[in-house]
C-alpha positions in Angstrom: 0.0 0.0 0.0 3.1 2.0 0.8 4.4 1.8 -1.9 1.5 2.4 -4.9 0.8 5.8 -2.3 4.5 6.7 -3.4 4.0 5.9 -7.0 0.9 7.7 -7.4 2.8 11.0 -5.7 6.0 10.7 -7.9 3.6 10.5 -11.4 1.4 13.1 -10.4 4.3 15.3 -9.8 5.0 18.2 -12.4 9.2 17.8 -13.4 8.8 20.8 -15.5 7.7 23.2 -12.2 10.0 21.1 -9.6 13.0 22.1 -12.3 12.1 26.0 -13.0 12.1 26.5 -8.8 14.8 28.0 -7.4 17.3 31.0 -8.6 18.5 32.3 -12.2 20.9 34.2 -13.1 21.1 35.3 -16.5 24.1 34.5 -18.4 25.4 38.7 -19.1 24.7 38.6 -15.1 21.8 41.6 -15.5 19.2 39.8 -14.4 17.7 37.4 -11.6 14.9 35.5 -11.8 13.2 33.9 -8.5 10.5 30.8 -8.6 9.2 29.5 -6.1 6.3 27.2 -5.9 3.7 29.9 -6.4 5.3 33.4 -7.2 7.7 34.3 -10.7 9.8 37.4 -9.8 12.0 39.3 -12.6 14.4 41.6 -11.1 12.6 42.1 -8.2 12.7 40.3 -4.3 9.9 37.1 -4.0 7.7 38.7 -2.0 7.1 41.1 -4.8 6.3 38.5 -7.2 3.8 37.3 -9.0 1.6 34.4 -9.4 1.9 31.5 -11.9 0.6 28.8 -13.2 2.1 26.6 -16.4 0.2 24.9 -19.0 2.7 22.6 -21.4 5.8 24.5 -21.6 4.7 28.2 -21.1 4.4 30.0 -17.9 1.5 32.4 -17.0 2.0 35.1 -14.8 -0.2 37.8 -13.1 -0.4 40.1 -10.3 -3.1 38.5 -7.7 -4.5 36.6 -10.3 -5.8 39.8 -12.6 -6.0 39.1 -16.2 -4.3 39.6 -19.2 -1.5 37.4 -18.1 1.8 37.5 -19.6 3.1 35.1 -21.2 6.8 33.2 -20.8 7.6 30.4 -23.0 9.9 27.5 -22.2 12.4 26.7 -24.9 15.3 25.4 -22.8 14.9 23.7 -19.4 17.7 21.3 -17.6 19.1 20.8 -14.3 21.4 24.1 -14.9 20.1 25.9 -17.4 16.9 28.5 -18.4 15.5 29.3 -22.3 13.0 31.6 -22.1 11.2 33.8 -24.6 9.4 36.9 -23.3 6.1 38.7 -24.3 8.7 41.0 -26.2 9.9 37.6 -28.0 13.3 38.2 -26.3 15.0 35.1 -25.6 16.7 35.1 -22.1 19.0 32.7 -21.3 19.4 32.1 -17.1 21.8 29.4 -15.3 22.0 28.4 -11.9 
């Protein structure tokens, strides 16, 4: 029973969002980019952040849920290393 409880956590885990938590930098060093479990924060300390949610490989964010969100997408994501491309359709590049 133990052990199909710990199956069942492990595949209804999201990899993607467990891999984007944590801190960026980018690689020119000019910008930071926090994730937590809940909050996306560009340039700017967590508790400042907003809220996101993913759905497939782009990221959603808004301020206390008000709409339009904007939109992040996920080109590039490893253990080490960030692809993102912005609203602006900027690619940013961020490494742990």
């Amino acid at each position: 029973m133990a052990c199909a409880a710990i199956l069942f956590a492990v595949a209804c885990s999201d990899p993607v969002k467990s891999k984007l938590v944590g801190t960026w930098k980018s690689k020119n060093g000019e910008t930071q980019l926090k994730i937590s479990n809940k909050k996306f924060a560009l340039d700017s300390d967590i508790t400042l952040a907003e809220d996101y949610f993913l759905k497939g490989d782009t990221i959603f964010t808004s301020f206390e849920g008000n709409e339009p969100y904007t939109k992040f997408v996920v080109q590039k994501l490893d253990d080490r290393n960030l692809k993102l491309l912005s609203p602006d359709s900027l690619v940013m590049e961020f490494t742990r």
